[in-house]
C-alpha beads as a LAMMPS data file, in Angstrom:
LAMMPS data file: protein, C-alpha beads

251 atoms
250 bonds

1 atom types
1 bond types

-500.0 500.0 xlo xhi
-500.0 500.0 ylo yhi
-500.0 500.0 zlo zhi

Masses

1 110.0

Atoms # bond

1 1 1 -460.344 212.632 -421.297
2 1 1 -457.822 214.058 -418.755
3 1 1 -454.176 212.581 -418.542
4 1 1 -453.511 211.466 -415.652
5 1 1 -449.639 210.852 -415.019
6 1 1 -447.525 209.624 -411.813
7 1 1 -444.225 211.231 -410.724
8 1 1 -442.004 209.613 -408.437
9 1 1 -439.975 211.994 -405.899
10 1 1 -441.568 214.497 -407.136
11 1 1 -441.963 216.830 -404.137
12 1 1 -438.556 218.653 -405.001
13 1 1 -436.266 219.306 -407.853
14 1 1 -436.967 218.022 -411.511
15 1 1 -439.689 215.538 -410.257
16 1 1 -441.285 218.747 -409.143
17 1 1 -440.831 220.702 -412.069
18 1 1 -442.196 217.748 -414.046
19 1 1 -445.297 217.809 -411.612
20 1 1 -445.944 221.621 -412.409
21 1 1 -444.976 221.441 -415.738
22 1 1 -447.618 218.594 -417.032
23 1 1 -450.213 220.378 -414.675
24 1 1 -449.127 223.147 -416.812
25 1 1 -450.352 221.448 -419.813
26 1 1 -453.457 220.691 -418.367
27 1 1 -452.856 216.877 -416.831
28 1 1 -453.795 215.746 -413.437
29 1 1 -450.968 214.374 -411.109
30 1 1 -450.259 211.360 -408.883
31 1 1 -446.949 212.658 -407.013
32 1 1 -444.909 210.547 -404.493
33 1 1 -442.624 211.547 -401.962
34 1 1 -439.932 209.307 -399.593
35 1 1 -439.991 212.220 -396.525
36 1 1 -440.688 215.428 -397.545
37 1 1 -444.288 215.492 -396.718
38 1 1 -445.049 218.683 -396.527
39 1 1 -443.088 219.589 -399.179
40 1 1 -445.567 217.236 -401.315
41 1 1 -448.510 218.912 -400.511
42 1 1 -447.386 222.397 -401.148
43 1 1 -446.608 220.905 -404.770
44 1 1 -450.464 219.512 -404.727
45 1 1 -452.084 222.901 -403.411
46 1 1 -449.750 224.262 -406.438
47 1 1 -451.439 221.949 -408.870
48 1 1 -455.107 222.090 -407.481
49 1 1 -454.449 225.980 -407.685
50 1 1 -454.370 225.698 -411.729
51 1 1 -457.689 223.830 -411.652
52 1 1 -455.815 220.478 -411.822
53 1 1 -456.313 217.150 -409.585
54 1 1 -453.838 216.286 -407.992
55 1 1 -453.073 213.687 -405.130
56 1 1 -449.494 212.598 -403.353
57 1 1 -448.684 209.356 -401.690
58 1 1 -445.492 208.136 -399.534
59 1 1 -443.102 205.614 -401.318
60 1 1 -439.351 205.019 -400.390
61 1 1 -438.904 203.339 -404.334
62 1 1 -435.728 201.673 -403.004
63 1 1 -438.128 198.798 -400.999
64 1 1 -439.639 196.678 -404.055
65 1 1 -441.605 195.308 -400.926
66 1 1 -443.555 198.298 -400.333
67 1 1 -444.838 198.362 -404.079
68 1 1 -448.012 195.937 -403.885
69 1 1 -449.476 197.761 -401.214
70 1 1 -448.449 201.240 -403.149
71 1 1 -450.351 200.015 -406.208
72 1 1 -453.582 198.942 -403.932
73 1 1 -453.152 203.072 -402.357
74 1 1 -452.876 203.894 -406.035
75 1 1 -456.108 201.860 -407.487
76 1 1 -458.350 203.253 -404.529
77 1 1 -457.212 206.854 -405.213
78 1 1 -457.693 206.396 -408.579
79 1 1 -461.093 205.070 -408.498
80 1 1 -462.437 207.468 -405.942
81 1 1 -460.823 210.488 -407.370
82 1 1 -460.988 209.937 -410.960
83 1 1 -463.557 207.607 -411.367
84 1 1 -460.922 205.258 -413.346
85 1 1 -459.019 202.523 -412.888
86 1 1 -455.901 203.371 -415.008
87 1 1 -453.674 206.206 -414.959
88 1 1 -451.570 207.293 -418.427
89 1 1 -448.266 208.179 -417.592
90 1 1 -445.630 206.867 -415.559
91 1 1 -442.358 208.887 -414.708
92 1 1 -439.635 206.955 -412.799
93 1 1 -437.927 209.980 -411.411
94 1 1 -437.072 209.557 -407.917
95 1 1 -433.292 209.104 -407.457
96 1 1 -430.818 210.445 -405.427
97 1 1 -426.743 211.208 -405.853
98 1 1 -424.240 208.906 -404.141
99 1 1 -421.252 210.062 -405.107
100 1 1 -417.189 208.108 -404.834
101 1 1 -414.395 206.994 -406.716
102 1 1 -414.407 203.395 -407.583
103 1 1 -412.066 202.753 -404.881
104 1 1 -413.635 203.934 -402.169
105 1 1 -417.403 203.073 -403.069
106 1 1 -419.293 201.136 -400.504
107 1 1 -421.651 198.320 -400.679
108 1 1 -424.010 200.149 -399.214
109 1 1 -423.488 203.108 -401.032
110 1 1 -423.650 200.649 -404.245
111 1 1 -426.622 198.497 -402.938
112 1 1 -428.585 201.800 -402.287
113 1 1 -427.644 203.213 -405.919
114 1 1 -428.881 199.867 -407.547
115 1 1 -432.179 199.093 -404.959
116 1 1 -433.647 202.821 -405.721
117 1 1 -431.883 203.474 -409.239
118 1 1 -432.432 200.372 -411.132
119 1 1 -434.452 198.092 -409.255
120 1 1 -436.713 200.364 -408.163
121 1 1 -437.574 201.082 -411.652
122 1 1 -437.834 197.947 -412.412
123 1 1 -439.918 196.066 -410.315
124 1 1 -442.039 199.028 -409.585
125 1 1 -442.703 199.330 -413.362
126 1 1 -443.451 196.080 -413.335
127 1 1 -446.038 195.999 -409.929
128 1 1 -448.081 198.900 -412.206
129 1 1 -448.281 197.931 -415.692
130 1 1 -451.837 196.174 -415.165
131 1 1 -452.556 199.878 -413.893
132 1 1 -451.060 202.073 -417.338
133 1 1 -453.675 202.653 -419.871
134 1 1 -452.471 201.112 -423.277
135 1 1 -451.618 204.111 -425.570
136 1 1 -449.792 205.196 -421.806
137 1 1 -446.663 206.589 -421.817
138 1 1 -443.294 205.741 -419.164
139 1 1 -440.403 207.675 -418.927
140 1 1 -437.622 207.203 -417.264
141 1 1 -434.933 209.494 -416.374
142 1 1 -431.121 208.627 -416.948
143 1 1 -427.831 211.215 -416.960
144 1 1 -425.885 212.943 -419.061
145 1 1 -423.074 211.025 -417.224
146 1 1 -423.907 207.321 -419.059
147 1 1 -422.552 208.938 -422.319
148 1 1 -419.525 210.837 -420.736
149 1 1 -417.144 209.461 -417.863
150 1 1 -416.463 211.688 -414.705
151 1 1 -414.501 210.248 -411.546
152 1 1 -416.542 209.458 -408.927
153 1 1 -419.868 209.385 -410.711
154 1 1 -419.174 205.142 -411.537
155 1 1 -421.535 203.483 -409.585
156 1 1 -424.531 206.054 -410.138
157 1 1 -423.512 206.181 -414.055
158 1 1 -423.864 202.475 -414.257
159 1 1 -427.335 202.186 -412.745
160 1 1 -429.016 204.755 -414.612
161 1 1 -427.321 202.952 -417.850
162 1 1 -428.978 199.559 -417.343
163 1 1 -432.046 202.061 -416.997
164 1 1 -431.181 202.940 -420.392
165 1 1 -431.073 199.463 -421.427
166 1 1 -434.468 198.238 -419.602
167 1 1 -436.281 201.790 -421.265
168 1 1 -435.214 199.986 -424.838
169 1 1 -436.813 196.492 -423.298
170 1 1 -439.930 197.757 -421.931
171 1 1 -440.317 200.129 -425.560
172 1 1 -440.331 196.285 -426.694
173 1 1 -442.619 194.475 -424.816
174 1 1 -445.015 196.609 -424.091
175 1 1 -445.439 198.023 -428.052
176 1 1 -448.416 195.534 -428.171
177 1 1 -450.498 197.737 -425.584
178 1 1 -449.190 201.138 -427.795
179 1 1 -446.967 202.054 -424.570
180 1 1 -443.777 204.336 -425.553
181 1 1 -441.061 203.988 -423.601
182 1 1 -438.455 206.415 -423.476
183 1 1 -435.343 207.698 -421.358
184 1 1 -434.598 210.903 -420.489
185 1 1 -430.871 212.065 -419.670
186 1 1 -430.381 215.103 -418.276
187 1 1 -427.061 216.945 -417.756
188 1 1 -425.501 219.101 -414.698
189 1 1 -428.464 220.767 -413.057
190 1 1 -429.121 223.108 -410.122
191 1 1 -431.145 221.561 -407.782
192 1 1 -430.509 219.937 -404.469
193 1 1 -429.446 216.498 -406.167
194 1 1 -426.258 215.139 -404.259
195 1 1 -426.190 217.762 -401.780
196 1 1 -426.838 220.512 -404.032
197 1 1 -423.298 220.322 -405.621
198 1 1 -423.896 221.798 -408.977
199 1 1 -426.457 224.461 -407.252
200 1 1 -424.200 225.483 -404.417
201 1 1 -420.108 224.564 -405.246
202 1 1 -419.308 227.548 -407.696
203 1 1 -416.178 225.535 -409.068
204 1 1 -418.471 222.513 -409.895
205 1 1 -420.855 224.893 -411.707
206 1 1 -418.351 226.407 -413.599
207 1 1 -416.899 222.779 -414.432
208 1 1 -420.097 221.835 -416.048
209 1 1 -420.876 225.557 -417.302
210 1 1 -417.572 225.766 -419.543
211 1 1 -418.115 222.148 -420.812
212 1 1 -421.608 223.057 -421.875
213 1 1 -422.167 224.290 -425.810
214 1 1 -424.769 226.545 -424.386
215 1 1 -422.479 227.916 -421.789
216 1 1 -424.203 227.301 -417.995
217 1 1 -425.833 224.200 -416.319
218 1 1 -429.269 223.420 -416.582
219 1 1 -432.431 224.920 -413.984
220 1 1 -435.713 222.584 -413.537
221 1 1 -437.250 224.501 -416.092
222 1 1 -435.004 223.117 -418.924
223 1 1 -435.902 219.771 -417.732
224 1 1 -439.515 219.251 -416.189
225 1 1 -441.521 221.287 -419.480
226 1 1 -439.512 219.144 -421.814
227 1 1 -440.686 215.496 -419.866
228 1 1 -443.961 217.617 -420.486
229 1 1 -443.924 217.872 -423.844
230 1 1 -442.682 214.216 -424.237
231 1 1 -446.083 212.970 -422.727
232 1 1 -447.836 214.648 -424.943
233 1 1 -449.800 213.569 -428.292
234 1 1 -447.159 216.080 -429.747
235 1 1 -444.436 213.152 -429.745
236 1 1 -446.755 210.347 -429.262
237 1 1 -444.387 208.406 -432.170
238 1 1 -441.195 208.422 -430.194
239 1 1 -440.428 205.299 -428.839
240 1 1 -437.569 203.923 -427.310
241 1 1 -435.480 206.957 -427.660
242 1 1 -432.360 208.222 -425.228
243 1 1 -433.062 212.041 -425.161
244 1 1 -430.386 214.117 -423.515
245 1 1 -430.770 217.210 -422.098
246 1 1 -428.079 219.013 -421.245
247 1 1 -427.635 222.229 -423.589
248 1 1 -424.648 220.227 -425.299
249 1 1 -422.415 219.136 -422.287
250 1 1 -419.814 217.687 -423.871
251 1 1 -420.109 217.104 -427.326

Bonds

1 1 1 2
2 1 2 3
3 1 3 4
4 1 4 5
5 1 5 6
6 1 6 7
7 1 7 8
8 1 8 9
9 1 9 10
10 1 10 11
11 1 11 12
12 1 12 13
13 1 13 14
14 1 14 15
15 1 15 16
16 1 16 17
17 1 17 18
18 1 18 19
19 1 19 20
20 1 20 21
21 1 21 22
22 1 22 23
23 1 23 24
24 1 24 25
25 1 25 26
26 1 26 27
27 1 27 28
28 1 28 29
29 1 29 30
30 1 30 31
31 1 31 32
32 1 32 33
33 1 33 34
34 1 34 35
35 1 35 36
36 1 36 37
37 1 37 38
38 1 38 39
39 1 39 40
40 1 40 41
41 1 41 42
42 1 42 43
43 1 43 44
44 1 44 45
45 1 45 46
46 1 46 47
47 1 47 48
48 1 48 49
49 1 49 50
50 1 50 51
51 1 51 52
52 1 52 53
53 1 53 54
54 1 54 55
55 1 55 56
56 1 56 57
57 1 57 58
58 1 58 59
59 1 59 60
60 1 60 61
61 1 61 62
62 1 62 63
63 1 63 64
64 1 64 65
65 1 65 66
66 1 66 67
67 1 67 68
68 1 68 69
69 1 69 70
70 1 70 71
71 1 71 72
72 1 72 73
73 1 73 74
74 1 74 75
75 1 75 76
76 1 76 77
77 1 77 78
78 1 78 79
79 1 79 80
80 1 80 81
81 1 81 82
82 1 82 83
83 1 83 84
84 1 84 85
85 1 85 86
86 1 86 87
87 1 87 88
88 1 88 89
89 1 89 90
90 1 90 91
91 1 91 92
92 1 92 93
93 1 93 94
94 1 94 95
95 1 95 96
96 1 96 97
97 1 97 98
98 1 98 99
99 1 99 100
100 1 100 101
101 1 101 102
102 1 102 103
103 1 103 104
104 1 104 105
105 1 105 106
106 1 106 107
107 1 107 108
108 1 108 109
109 1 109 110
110 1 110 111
111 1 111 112
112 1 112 113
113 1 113 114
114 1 114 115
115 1 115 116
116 1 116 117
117 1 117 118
118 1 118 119
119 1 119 120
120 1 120 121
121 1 121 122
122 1 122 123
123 1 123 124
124 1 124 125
125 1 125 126
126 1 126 127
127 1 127 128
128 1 128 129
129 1 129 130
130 1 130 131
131 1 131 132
132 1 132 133
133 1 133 134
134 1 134 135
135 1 135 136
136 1 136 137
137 1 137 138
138 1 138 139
139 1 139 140
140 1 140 141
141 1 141 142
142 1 142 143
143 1 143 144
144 1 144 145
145 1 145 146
146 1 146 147
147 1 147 148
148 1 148 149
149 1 149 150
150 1 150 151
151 1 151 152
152 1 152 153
153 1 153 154
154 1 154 155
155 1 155 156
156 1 156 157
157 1 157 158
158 1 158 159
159 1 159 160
160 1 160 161
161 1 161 162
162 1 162 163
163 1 163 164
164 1 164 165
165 1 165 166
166 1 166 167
167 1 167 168
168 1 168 169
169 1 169 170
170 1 170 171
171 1 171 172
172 1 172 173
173 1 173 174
174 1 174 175
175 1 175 176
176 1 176 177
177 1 177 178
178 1 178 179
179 1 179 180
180 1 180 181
181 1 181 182
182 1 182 183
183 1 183 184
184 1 184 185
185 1 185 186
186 1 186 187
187 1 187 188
188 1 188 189
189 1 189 190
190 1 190 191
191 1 191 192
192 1 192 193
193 1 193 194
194 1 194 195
195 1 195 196
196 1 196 197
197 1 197 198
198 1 198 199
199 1 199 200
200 1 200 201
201 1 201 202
202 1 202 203
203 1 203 204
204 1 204 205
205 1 205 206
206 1 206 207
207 1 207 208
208 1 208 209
209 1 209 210
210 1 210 211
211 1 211 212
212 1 212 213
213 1 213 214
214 1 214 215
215 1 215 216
216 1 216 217
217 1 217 218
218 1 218 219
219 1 219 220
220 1 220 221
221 1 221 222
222 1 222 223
223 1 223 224
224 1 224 225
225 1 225 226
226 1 226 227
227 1 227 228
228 1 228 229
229 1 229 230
230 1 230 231
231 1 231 232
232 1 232 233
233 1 233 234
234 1 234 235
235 1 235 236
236 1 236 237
237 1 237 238
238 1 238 239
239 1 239 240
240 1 240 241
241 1 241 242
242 1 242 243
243 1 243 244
244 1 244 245
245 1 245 246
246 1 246 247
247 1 247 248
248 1 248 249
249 1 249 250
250 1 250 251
């Protein structure tokens, strides 16, 4: 039977190249998307052109209120267009960079970090668990910047480390139903994340580059075939596992 996995904000950058990269593999895809609408459906008519199913909803995974009706969206989609009423794979990618030293971060810069970062996750996780096939799969993705310190980076570092911490929980409690649980970390990439720093600033690339055992940042393609290749029956027996990827940033 056909995979079926969800990626959240996956109309751009890595959640994209995740999207592509399990289509790749021959999986169907449930993709959402906060605004980029159109964006969204160019990466479903991508996916439907490799003979895959593919469908894309509209979810802002900072508002935990907007998950229940999400998951009812979710179970009518699945049932009409795969004739199921479970999917396999959940990826809790959607994220964005808010970046300031300690002393000048912001509630609301901190509340928004937390409420789409770490929350999010969490409760939305938790709002589609009676939905993930046992012998499923989550993944959630972390940063390279929970095992190194950079100033400025404080806030987002610490919410995608109690991700780290919940991926070793949920690897826990949901081993009953055969559900790994894993993180994935990756390091500097280019893509539009935070503005496109790493992608546009040449001085930030170069930070990251020279740091990097491998000697550049990372592309989408170093990222979304890997998540990939973590879904499948390949590495079924990892569990509970933070897996950096980041060409040795570093070490």
């Amino acid at each position: 039977m056909t995979k079926i996995t969800l990626v959240t904000g996956a109309s751009r950058g890595l959640g994209r190249n995740t999207a592509l990269s399990v289509a790749r593999r021959g999986g169907d895809v449930i993709l959402t998307y906060q605004t980029r609408a159109e964006d969204a459906r160019g990466v479903v008519a991508e996916i439907q052109g490799m003979g895959r199913k593919a469908v894309a909803f509209q979810l802002d995974t900072g508002d935990a209120a907007a998950f229940a009706e999400f998951a009812q969206r979710l179970r009518a989609a699945l049932r009409q267009t795969w004739s199921r009423d479970t999917f396999d794979h959940l990826v809790n990618n959607a994220g964005h960079g808010d970046y300031a030293l300690i002393g000048q971060t912001t509630e609301v810069q901190f509340d928004r970090l937390v409420d789409v970062h770490f929350k999010g996750v969490y409760f939305l996780t938790q709002t589609l668990l009676p939905l993930i096939a046992d012998g499923g799969r989550i993944v959630n993705l972390s940063s390279g910047l929970t095992r190194t310190s950079f100033p400025g980076y404080a806030a987002y570092a610490a919410v995608k480390g109690a991700v780290e911490v919940l991926t070793r929980y949920l690897a826990k409690e949901l081993g009953g139903r055969g559900i790994a649980v894993n993180t994935v970390a990756p390091g500097a990439i280019e893509t539009d994340f935070g503005g496109g720093v790493v992608r546009d600033n040449a001085d930030v690339n170069k930070l990251f580059a020279d740091m990097t055992a491998l000697g550049r940042v990372g592309q989408p393609d170093d990222i979304g075939p890997m998540i990939a290749s973590l879904l499948s029956e390949d590495n079924k027996w990892i569990n509970a596992q933070r897996i950096e990827v980041s060409g040795g940033q570093a070490i």
